[in-house]
N, C-alpha and C positions, 0 to 999 in steps of 0.2 A: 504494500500500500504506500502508494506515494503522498507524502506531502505536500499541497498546493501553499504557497503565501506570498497575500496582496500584502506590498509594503506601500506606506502611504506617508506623506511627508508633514511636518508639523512645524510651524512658525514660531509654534510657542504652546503652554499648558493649554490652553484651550482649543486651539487645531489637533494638539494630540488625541486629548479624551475624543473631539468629536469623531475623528478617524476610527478610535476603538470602538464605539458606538455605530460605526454606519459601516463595520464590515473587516477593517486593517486586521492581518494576522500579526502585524510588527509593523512599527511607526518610528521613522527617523527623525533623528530632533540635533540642533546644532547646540554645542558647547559653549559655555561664557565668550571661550576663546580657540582660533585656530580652526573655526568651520569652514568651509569653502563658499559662504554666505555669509558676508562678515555681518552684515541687517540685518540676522538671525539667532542671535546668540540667547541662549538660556539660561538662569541660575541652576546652579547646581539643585537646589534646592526644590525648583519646579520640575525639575527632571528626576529628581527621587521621588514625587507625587505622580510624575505619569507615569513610574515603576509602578508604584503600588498600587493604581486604578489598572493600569494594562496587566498586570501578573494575576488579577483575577480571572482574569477569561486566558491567559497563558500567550498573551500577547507581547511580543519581545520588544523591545527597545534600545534602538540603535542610536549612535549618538557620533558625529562628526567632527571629528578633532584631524580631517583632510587637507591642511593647507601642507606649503613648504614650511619649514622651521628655520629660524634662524642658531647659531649658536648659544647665544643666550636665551633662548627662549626653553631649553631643552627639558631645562628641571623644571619650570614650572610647567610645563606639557606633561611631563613624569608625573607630576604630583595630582595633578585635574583626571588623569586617568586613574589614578589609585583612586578618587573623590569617585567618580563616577564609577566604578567597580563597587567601593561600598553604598551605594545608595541602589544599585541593583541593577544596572546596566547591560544587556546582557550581550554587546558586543559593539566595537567604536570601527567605523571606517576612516583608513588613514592611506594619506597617499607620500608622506616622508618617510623613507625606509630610515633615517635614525631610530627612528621609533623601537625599532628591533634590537640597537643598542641598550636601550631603559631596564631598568632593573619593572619589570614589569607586571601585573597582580596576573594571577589565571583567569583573562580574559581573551573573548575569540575577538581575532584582530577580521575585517573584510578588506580587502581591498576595491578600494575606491575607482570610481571609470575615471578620475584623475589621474591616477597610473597608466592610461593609457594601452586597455587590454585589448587589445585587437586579434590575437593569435594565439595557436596552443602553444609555443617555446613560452610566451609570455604568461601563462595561465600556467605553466607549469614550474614554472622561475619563482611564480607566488607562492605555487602551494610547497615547494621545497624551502621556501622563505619564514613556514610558519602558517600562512593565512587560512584562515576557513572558510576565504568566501569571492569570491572574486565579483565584481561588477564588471561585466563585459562594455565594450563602447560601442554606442548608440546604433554605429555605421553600420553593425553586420546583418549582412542576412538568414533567413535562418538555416541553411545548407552548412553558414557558416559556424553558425553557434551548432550545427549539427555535430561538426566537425570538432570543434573541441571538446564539446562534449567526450566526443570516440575517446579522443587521444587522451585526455585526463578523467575518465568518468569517475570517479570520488570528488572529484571539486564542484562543490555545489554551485552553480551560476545563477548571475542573477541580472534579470535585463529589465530595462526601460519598458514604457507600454504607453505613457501615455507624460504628456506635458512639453513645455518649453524645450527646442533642439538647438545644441551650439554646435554652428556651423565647421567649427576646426574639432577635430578630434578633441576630446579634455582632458586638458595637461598636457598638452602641443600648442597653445595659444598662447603668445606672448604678445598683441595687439594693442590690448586695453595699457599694459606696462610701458611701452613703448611710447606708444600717443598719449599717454595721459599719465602716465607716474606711478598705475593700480593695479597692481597686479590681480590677477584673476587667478593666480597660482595660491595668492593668499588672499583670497576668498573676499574680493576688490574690482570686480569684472564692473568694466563701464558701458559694457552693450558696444563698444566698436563695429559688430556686425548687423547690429539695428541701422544703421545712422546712412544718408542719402550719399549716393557717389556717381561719378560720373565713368563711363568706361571710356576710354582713348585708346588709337591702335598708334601704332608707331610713327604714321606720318600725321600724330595731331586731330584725326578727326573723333568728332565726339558719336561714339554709336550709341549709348544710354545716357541721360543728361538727367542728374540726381534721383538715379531709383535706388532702392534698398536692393541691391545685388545681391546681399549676400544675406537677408533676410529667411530664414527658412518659417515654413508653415509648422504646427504645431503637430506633435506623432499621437495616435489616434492608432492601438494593435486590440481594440475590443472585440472589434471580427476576426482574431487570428492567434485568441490564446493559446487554442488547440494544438495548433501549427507550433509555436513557441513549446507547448509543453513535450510537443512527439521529439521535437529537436536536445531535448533536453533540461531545460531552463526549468527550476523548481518556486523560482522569487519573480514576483511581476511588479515592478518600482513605476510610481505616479511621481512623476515631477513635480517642484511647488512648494517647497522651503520657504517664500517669498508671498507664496498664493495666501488671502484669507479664510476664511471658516466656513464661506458659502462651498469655496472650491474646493475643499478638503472632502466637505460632504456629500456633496451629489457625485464628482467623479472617485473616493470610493466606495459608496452604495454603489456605482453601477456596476465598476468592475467587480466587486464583491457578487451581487447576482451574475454576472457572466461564469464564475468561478463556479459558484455554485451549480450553475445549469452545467456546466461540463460532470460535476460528480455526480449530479442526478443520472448523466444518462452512463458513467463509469463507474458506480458504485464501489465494483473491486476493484479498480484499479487506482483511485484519488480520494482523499481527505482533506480537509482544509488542517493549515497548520496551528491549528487557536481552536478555542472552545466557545459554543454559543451562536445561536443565533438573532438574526436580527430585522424586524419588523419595521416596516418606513411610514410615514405619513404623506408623500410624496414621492411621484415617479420620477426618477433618475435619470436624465436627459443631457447628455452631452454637452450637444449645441447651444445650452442657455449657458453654458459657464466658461469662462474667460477661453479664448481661441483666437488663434491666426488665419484659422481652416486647417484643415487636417491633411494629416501625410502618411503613410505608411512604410515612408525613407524607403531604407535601402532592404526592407525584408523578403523582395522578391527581385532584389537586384536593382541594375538601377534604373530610376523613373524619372518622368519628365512633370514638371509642374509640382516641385519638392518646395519652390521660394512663392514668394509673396513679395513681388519689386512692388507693389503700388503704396503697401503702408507696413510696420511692422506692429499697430495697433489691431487689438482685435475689433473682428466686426461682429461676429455673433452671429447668430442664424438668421438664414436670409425668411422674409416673410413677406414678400411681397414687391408688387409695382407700384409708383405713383399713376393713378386714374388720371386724376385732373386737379389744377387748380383751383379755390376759388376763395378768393381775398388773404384771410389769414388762416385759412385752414386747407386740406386736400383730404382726397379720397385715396384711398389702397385696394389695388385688385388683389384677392388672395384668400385663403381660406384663413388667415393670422385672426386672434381676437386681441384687442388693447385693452391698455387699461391706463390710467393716471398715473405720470411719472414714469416711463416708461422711454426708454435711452434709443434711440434711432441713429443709424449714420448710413451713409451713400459715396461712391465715388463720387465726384464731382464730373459733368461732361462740358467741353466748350463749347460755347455757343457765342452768337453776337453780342452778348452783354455782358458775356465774362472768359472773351480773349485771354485775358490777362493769368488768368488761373489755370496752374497745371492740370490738364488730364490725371493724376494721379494724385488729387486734393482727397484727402479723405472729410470728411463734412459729420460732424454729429449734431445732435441736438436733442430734446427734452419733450415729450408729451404733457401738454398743461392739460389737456380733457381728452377724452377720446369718446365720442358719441358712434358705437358699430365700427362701421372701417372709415370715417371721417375724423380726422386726427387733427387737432389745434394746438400746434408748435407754442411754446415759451415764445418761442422767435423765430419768424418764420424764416429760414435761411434763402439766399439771394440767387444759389445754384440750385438749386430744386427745379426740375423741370418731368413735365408726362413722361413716362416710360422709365422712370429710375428705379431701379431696383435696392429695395429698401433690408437694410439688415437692423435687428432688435441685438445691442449689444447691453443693455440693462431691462429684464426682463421683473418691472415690480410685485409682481402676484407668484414668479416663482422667488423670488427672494422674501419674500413675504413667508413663503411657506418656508424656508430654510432656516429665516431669523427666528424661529421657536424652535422649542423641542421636535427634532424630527426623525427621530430611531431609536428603538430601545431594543438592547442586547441583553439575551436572556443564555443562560446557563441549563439544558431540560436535564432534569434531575430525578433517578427513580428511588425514594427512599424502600430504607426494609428495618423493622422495627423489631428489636428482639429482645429475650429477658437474658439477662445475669444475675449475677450470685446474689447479688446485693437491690437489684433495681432491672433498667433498662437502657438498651443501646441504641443506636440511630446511627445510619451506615446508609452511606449513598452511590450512584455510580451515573457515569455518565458514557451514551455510549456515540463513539467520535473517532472512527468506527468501530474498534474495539473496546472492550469496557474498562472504562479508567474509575479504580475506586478512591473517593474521597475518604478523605480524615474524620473518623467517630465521631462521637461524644455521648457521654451517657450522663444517668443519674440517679441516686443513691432513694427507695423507694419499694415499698411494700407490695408484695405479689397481693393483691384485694381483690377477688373474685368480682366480676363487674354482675348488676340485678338483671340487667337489659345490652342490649345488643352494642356495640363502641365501635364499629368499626366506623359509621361515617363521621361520629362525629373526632373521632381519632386522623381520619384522609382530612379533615376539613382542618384542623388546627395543623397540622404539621405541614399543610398547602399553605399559609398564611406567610408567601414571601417578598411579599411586596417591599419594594425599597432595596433590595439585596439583587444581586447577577445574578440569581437561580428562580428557577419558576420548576413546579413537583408537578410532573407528568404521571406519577403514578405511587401509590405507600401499597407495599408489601410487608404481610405477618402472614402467620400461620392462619388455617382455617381456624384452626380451635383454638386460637387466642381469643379469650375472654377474662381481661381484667380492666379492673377502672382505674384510668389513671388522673387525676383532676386536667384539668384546663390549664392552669398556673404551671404545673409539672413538664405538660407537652409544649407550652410556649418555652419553657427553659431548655430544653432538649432539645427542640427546633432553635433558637436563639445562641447555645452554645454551640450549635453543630456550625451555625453561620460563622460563628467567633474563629472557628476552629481551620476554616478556611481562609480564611482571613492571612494566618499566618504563615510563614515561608516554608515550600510544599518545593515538589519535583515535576509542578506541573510546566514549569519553562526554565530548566536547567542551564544551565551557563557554562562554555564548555571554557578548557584552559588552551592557555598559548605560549610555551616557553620556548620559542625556538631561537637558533643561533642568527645573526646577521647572516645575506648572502654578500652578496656582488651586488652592486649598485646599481639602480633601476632609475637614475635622476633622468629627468625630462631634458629631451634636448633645448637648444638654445635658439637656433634656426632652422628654416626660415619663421616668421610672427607666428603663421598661420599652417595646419597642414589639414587640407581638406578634401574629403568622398565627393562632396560636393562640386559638379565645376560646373564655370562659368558657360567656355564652349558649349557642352552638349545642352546647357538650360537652354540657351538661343537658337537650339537647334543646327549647329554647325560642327558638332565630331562624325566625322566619317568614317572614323571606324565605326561606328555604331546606326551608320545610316543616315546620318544629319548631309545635307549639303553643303560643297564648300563656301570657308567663308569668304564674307566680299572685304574683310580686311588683312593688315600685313599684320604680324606680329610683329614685337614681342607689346602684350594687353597690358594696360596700367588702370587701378582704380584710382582715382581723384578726389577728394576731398572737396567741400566749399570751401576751404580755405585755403588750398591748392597743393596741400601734403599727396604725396603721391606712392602709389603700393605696385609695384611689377609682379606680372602673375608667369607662372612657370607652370604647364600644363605636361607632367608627367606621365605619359601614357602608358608606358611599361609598370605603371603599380596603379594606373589609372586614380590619379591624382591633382589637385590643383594646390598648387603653395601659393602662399601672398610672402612675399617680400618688402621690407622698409627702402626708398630708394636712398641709394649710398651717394 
């Protein structure tokens, strides 16, 4: 039986629990210091609380201490990890092999897709290093993640599936340090690849004039768990360290139900990796929650329409045309229903009265009323014209539903009620797929022949678990159990059995990690950028791949508005694009 687990990212103590609540078998959460998110950092303190709320349901907790290190920084890196090993931690991703130097607690180190895992020498270089865990890099497909699997099969892997894609391999991007002072290696990334450019061939002409070139779309693998799980992959990771509370919860309840649907229809062969299930108040819907538009990269190789040159903001789901104008308001072809507050944007299209504005303006705006499909702008914008195609990128009736409680994660539970020497015991089991038994509790009380029947009202007090991760599917005793036991009695025996769970159990084990340094795995230096991604074939011009030739000369340079300039090197033998700094 295999293990399935949704990892899901967490901002802070309140993105974690809700994660645990809408489905995560394990939740990653960034450290005071040294996360590869530096706007992400957590107390120590609030990271021992989302142990203790996750390790009820046996949900693990990962915690990112991924950046490079500097020399001084070393011991107090040492020290933050012993902190977060005693508060419960049950494995940190790192991507500074010093680490491996550290006098270190028995915790499971992963390795981070900052490491830049792209291949099995490299997946195998980890796990001779120590590591439990590797995060593979975004780029591969899954023939490829097939493929190390073969060659390393004990090395548990763990891939991407959904969220924010950085263009350069990660931990190959030196861009953001370069332009701007930030390293992105220590968790300082300034969006370099968001930002507008212009392309130039060699004799000077401009073939794209400030599109986001190197913007990619957001990965979207919900339709293709499957595929990822035949290849091997046991961890499905949500992007979104960064993301808010809305984002955390609707994209993991969904993937959480796609998981699910795979073990429905494999019973023997998949489990989820965590205990409990969980009930939504809202349907889980992708396209309402933060996006670029989706991608499926490079999982079946490579594809065309992976970027988004018009904007690097998201638009949201598309829900319509503009009908028609009429004064301060407009009509919507479409089957969308509105509501007040409600976040709208459009490309922008030129026309006579607004020459001036690029083809690639992205336009938002605000629903002050929405009467049916006639919609009354805050302000009605200047580019708006019949036939626009309208995307909702603030959706307030489904944020609405998300800003309350909207999942509750239950624990099913079959007790069985027995006597001892002295009283009676309380013994539970939960079966996930095989049966895991919980920790007793009994209590000290007279065998009392009961006058009348106790069995309902015995199911019905020791069902009373509201407020607690467990909900009683079923109490088991003997037929010919007949004794009375008071009300007061069964509350405490049901109440201690809670207590008793409570505390540190082997239901999310924490493996150790002492191994020796290797050979040094530091990130190279050059070129800024190394990218799966390239330029050529997006515009349709690699001819090895069927594109026709281009109508420019080489060698391509990205441009800056401020007129910094990036030389591109199109590596066809590793089928590659680098960006270079011009020297």
């Amino acid at each position: 039986m295999t293990p399935l687990e949704l990892l899901a990212p967490a901002k802070n103590l309140e993105c974690g629990i809700a994660a645990v609540d809408h489905g995560a078998d394990a939740v990653y959460i960034g450290a005071p210091r040294f996360g590869a998110r530096v706007a992400a950092g957590n107390s120590v303190d609030d990271i021992r609380q989302l142990c203790d709320y996750a390790h009820r349901y046996a949900v693990k907790v990962f915690v990112t201490v991924n950046t490079l290190l500097h020399h001084d920084e070393l011991a107090e890196a040492e020290r933050l990890i012993w902190q977060l090993y005693d508060v419960g931690v049950d494995a940190i991703l790192v991507q500074d092999m010093q680490v491996l130097d550290m006098n270190l607690p028995p915790i499971a180190l992963h390795a981070s897709t900052q490491t830049d895992n792209r291949d099995a020498s490299k997946v195998l270089a980890l796990q001779q290093a120590g590591f439990r865990r590797v995060v593979l890099a975004r780029e591969l497909s899954v023939d490829e993640i097939a493929a190390i699997h073969a060659a390393v099969p004990d090395m548990p892997l763990e891939v991407f599936v959904h969220g924010a894609l950085c263009v350069s391999y990660s931990g190959a991007c030196y861009a953001s340090e370069h332009c701007f002072g930030r390293s992105a290696n220590r968790g300082a990334c300034a969006q370099f690849c968001r930002m507008p450019f212009d392309l130039v061939d060699a004799d000077g002409h401009v073939i794209e004039h400030q599109r986001h070139l190197l913007s990619l779309k957001d990965l979207n693998q919900s339709d293709h768990l499957q595929e990822l799980i035949d290849a091997g992959a046991t961890s499905f990771k949500i992007e979104g360290r960064l993301k808010d509370v809305t984002y955390v919860k609707n994209v993991t309840a969904a993937y959480s139900q796609r998981l699910d649907a795979i073990i429905r229809r494999h019973p023997d062969q998949y489990c989820r990796a965590s205990l409990g299930r969980c009930t939504y108040t809202f349907t889980p819907n992708l396209h309402k929650t933060f996006n670029r538009g989706y991608t499926t990269y490079f999982l079946h190789g490579r594809q065309p329409d992976i970027a988004c040159f018009d904007t690097p903001k998201a638009m949201g789901e598309y829900v319509g045309t503009v009908k028609e104008l009429r004064g301060n308001s407009f009509t919507v072809a479409g089957t969308a229903s509105f509501a007040n507050g409600d976040g709208l944007c459009f490309m922008a299209n030129p026309s006579p009265s607004t020459l001036h504005l690029s083809p690639s303006t992205l336009y938002g705006f605000r629903i002050n009323r929405a009467e049916g499909n006639r919609l009354f702008p805050l302000e009605m914008p200047d580019a708006l014209r019949p036939g626009v195609r309208l995307y909702r990128n603030n959706d307030m009736e489904f944020e609405r539903q998300l800003s309350r409680p909207s999942a509750e994660r239950k624990i099913p539970v079959t007790f069985r009620l027995a006597l001892t020497d002295t009283g009676y015991s309380l013994t539970a089991s939960y079966l996930s797929p095989s049966t895991i038994d919980l920790a007793p509790s009994t209590i000290d009380c007279p065998h009392e022949p009961a006058a009348k029947p106790q069995r309902d009202n015995i199911i019905r007090q020791l069902s009373r678990l509201g407020g607690t991760p467990y909900e009683c599917v079923d109490v088991e005793f003997p037929a010919d159990f007949n004794y009375f036991i008071p009300n007061s009695l069964l509350a405490e025996l049901r109440q201690k059995w809670v207590e008793q769970q409570s505390r540190p159990s082997s239901l999310a084990p924490r493996t150790s990690n002492l191994a020796p340094r290797t050979s040094s795995l530091e990130p190279r230096t050059s070129p800024l950028m190394q990218c799966r991604y390239c330029l050529r074939y997006a515009l349709g011009h690699c001819v090895r791949r069927g594109g026709t030739p281009a109508p420019w000369r080489e060698p391509l340079v990205l441009r800056l508005a401020d007129g910094r300039r990036f030389p591109l090197q199109f590596d066809c033998h590793t089928c590659q694009m680098n960006v270079y700094a011009e020297q």
